[in-house]
C-alpha positions as CSV (number, residue, x, y, z in Angstrom):
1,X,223.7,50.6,28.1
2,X,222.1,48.0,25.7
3,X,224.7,47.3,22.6
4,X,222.9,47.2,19.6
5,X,224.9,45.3,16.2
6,X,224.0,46.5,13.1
7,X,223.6,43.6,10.1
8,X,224.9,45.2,6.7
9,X,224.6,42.0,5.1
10,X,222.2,41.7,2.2
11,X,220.7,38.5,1.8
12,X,218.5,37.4,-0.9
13,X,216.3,34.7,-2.0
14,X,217.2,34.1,-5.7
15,X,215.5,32.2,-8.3
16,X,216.9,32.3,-12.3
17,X,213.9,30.5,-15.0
18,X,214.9,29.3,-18.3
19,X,211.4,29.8,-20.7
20,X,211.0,28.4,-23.9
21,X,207.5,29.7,-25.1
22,X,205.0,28.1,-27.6
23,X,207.9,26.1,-29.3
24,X,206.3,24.7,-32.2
25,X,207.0,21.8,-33.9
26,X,205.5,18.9,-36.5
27,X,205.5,15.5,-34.5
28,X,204.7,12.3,-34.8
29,X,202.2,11.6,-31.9
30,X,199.6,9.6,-30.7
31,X,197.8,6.3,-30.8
32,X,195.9,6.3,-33.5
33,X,196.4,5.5,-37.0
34,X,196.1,8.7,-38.8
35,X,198.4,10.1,-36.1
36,X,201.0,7.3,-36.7
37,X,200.9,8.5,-41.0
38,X,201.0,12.4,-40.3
39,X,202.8,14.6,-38.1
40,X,200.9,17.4,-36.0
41,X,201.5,20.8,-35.0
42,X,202.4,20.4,-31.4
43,X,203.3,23.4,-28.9
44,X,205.8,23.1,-26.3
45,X,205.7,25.5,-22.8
46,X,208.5,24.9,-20.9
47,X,210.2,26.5,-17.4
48,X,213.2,25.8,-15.5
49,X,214.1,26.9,-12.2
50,X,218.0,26.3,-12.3
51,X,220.7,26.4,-9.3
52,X,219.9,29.7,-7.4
53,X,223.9,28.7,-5.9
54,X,225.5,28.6,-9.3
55,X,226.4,32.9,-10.5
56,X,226.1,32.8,-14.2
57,X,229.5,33.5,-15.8
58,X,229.7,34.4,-19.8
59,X,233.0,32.6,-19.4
60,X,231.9,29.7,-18.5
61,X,228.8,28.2,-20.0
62,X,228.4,25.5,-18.1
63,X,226.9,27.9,-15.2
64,X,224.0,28.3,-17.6
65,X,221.3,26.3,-18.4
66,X,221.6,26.7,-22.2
67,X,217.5,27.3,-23.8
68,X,219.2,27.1,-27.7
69,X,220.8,23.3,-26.7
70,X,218.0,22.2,-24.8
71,X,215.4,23.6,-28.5
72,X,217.6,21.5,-30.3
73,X,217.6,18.3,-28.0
74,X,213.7,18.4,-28.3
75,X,213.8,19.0,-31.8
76,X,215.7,15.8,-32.4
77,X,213.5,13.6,-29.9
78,X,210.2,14.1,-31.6
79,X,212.4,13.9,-35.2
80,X,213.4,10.3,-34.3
81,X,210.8,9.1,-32.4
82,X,206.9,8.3,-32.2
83,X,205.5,9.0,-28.8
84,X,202.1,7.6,-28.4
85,X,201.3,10.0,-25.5
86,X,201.6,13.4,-24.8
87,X,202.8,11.8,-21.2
88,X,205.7,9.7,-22.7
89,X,207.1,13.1,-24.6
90,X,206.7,14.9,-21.6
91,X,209.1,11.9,-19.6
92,X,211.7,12.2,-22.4
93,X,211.7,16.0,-22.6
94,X,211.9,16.0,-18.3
95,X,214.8,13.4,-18.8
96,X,216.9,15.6,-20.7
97,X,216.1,18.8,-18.6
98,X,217.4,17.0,-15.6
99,X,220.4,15.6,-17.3
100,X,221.8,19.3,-17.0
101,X,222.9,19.6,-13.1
102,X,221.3,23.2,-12.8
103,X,218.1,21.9,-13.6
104,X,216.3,21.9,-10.1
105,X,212.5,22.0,-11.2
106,X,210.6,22.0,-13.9
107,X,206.8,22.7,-15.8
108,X,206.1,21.3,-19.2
109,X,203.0,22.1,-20.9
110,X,202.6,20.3,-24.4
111,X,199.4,21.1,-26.8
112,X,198.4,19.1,-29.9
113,X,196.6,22.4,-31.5
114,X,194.3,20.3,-34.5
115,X,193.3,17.1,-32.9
116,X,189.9,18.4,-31.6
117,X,187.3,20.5,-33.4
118,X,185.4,23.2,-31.6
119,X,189.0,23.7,-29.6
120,X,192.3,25.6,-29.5
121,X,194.2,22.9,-28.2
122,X,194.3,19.9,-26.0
123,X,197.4,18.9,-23.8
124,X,199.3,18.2,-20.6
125,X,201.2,19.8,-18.3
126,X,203.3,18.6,-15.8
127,X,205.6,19.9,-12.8
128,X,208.4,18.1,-11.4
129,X,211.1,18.6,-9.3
130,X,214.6,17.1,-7.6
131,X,214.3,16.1,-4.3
């Protein structure tokens, strides 16, 4: 007689995003000079794939990857600073994503919506990950 062992475990794959959609904001960007006198309506795409081994806990915040600090870090990055390229933002936005420990990949997609005529927007987008 053939023995037969039943698995009750459940197993998973699990995958938490963070989402910040069409964040928009008046910055100071590009290269030239009437982009250097007046800021420009800019939107922001951003996901987050975060720790899948970390169990979010209302108790503790730090198991979170917080959307409202991370708004607010962006907001104060394109307030103090002119970025010549969409691809220099993108760098300091992906440096403070990845200052958080949960941050394991991420997708940035940044539009300057009134820099081209006959068009909705023109932008970047970038994906990045830890290795």
């Amino acid at each position: 007689m053939k023995v037969i062992k039943l698995k009750l475990k459940e197993k998973f794959k699990y995958r938490r995003k963070v989402i910040v959609k069409n964040l928009l904001l008046n910055v100071f960007i590009g290269i030239h000079k009437f982009e250097k006198k007046k800021k420009q309506r800019v939107r922001f795409n951003i996901e987050i794939i975060t720790d899948p081994s970390v169990k979010p806990n209302n108790k503790d915040l730090s198991t979170i990857l917080n959307y409202e600090e991370l708004v607010n870090k962006i907001k104060i990055l394109v307030k103090n600073q002119h970025h010549e390229l969409l691809e220099d933002l993108a760098e300091n936005i992906f440096d403070i994503i990845f200052h958080n420990r949960l941050s394991k990949k991420a997708k940035i997609k940044i539009e300057k919506l009134d820099i081209m005529k006959n068009s909705e927007s023109v932008g970047v987008e970038f994906l990045k990950n830890k290795i």
